[in-house]
C-alpha positions in Angstrom: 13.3 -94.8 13.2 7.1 -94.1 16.4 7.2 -95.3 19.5 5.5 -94.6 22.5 7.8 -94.8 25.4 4.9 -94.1 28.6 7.1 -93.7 31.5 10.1 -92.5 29.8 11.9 -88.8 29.7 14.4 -87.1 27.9 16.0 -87.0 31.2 15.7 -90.9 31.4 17.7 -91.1 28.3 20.2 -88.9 29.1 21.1 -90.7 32.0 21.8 -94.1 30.6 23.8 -93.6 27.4 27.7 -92.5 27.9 29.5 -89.7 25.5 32.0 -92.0 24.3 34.4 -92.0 21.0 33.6 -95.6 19.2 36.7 -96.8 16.4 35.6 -99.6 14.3 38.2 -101.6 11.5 35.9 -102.6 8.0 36.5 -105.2 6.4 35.2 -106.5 3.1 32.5 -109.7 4.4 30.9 -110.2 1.2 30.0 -109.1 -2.6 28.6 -110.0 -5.7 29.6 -109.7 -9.5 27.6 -106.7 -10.1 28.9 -104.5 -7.4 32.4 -104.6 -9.9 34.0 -104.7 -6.3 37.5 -107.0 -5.4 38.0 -105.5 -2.0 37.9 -103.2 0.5 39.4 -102.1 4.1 38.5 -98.9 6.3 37.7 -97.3 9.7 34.5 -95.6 11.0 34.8 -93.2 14.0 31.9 -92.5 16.0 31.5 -89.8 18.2 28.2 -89.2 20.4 28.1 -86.8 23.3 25.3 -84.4 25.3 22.5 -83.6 27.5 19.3 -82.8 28.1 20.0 -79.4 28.8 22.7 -78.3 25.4 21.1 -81.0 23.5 23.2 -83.8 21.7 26.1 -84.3 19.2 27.0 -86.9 16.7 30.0 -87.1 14.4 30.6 -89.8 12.4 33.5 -90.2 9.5 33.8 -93.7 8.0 37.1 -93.7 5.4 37.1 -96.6 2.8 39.6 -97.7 0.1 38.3 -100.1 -2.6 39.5 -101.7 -5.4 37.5 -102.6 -8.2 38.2 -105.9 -10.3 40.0 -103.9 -13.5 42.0 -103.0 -10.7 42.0 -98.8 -10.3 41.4 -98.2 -6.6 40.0 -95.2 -4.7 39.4 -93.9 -1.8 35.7 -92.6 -0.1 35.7 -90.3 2.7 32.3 -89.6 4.1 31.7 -87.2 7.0 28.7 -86.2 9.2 28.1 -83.9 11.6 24.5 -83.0 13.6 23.3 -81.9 17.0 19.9 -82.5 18.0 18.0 -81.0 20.6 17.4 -82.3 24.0 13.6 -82.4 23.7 14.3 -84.3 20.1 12.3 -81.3 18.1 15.5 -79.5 16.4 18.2 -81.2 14.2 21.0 -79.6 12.5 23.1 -81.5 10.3 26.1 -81.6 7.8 27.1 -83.9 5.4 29.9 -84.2 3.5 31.4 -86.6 0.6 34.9 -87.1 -0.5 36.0 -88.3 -3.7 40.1 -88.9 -2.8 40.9 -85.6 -1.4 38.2 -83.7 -4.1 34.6 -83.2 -2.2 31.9 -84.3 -4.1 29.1 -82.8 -2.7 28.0 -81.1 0.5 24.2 -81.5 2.5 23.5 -79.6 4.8 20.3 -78.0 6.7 17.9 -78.0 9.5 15.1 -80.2 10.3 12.1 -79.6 13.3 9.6 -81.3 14.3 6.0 -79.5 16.1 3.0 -80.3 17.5 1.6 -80.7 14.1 4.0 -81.5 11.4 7.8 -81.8 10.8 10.1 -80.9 7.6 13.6 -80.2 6.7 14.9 -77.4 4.6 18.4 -77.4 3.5 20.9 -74.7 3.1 23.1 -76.9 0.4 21.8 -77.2 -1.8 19.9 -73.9 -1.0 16.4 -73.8 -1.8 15.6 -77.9 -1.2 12.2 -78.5 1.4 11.5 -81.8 2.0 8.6 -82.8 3.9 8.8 -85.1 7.2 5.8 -87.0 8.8 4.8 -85.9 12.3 6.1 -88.4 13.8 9.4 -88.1 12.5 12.8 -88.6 15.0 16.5 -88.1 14.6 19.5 -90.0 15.4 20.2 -89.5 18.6 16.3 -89.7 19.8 16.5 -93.5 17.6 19.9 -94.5 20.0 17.9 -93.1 23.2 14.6 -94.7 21.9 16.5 -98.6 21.2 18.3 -98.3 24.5 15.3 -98.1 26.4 13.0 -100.6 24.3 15.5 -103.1 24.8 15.7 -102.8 28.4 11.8 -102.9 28.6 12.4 -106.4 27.1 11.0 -105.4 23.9 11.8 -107.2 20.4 10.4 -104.7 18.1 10.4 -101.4 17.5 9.5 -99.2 14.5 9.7 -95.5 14.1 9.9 -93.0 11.0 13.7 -91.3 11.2 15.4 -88.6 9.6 19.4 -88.4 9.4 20.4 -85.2 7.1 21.7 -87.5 4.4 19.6 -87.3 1.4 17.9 -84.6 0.2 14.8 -86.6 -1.4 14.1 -89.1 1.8 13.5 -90.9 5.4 13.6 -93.8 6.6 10.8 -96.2 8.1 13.5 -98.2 9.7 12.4 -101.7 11.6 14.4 -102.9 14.6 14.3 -106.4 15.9 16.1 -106.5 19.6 17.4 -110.9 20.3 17.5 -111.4 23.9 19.5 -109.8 26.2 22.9 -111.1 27.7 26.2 -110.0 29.4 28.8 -109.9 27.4 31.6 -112.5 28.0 35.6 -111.5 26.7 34.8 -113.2 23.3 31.3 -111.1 22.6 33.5 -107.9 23.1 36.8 -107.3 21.1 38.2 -104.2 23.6 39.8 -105.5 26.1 42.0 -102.4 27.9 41.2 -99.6 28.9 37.7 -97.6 28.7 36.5 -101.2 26.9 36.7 -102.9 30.3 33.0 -101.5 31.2 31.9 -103.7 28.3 33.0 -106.9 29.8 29.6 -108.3 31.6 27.9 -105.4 30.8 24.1 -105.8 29.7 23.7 -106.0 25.8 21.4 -106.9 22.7 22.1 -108.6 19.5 19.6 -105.9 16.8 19.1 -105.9 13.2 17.9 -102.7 11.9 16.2 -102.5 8.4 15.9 -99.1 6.9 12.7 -98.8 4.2 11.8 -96.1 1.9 8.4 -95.3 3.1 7.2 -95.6 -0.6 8.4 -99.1 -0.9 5.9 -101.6 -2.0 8.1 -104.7 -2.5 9.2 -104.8 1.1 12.6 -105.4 1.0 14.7 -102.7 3.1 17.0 -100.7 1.2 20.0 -101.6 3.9 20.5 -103.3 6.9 22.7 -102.8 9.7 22.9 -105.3 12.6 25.6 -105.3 15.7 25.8 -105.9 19.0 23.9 -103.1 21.4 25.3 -102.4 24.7 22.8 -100.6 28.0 25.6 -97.7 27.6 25.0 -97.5 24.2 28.1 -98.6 22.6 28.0 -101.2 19.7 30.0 -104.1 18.8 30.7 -106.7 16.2 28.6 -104.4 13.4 27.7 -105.7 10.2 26.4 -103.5 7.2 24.5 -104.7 4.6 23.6 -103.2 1.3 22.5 -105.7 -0.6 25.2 -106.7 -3.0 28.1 -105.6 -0.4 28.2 -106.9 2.6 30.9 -105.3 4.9 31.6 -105.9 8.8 32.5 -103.5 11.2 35.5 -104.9 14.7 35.4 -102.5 17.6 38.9 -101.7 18.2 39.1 -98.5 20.9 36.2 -96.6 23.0 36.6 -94.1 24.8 34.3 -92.9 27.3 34.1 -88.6 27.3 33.8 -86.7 30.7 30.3 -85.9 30.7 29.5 -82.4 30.7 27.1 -81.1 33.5 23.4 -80.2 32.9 
């Protein structure tokens, strides 16, 4: 998060996913004592767009307030940014933490993949190499690579992935695809606009489980499961991280004029 798609292209992918603009309302779902945690409330924005040709973009900036149970309260401001190429070999990223208005800390860098090995090496902090089994794919590629193993009626899918976050890992992330349906009113929240096209549109209920590759208890390290559509939008999110629990409402997409290849 490898797969082998036989059949498949870049150009494939490219094709079925739309460049859309994705807003999602969190709410806290569920917490225990030792996550010192009495609430929370925030918005993620999601923002995928690209080609084959110029390759692909994804921004994502998720905003949180919480408040704790001696009752201070803060607010966390995360922010990514990354394009990948189209062929899936290049990925440049940026990551950036807010504490309040105050950034915390900055990761950033560049990460390829060749015919005979793959590693990242980071500009911030300077000097940090981190090496990536051959295998290894990026966001976008993991999107592209879901879409399609769900439409091949697929229920499984496991793949080695890389996202620019941390300095010291990757993920062997396990994704379990339910079966596949078309969405009635009540399975998706937008109903105006750009969120018409999800109304009986094809979709899949996943539950992805990310895994340090080191781990030897096998329990993930955090889960993430929603509601997958053919374009590639998602719905009715849920993100859990072990002792927090916090669900993700779709409240606007927008779809982005596609840019010509």
């Amino acid at each position: 998060m490898v797969l082998c798609l036989a059949g498949w292209t870049t150009q494939t992918f490219a094709a079925e996913l739309a460049s859309h603009r994705a807003v999602y309302d969190l709410q806290l779902s569920e917490v225990e004592s030792s996550a010192d945690i009495a609430g929370l409330s925030g918005r993620m924005v999601l923002e995928w767009s690209g080609n084959v040709c110029d390759g692909y973009t994804l921004n994502q900036r998720l905003v949180t307030q919480l408040s704790d149970t001696d009752g201070g309260v803060s607010v966390r401001d995360l922010r990514m940014a990354s394009w990948e190429s189209g062929d899936g070999d290049e990925f440049r990223y940026e990551v950036k933490r807010y504490n309040g208005a105050v950034l915390d800390e900055t990761v950033s860098g560049f990460a390829e993949r060749t015919a005979g090995n793959a590693s990242a090496v980071f500009s911030q902090p300077d000097g940090v190499e981190l090496d990536l089994p051959k295998e290894i794919i990026f966001p976008s590629e993991f999107v592209r690579d879901l879409v399609t193993t769900a439409r091949e009626g697929k229920s499984l899918m496991t793949a080695s992935v890389f996202e620019g976050a941390e300095t010291d890992r990757y993920f062997v992330v396990s994704s379990f695809i339910g079966k596949a349906s078309k969405s009635a009113e009540a399975d998706a929240p937008v109903l105006e606009g750009d969120g018409l096209a999800l109304i009986g549109a094809p979709s899949w209920p996943v539950q992805v489980s990310y895994f340090l590759p080191d781990d030897k208890e096998g329990l993930p390290d955090y889960q993430v499961s929603y509601r997958l559509f053919a374009n590639g939008v998602s719905s009715s999110m849920r993100l859990d991280y072990g002792d927090i629990v916090i669900d993700g409402v779709l409240k606007d997409v927008t779809y982005l004029a596609p840019d010509p290849c």
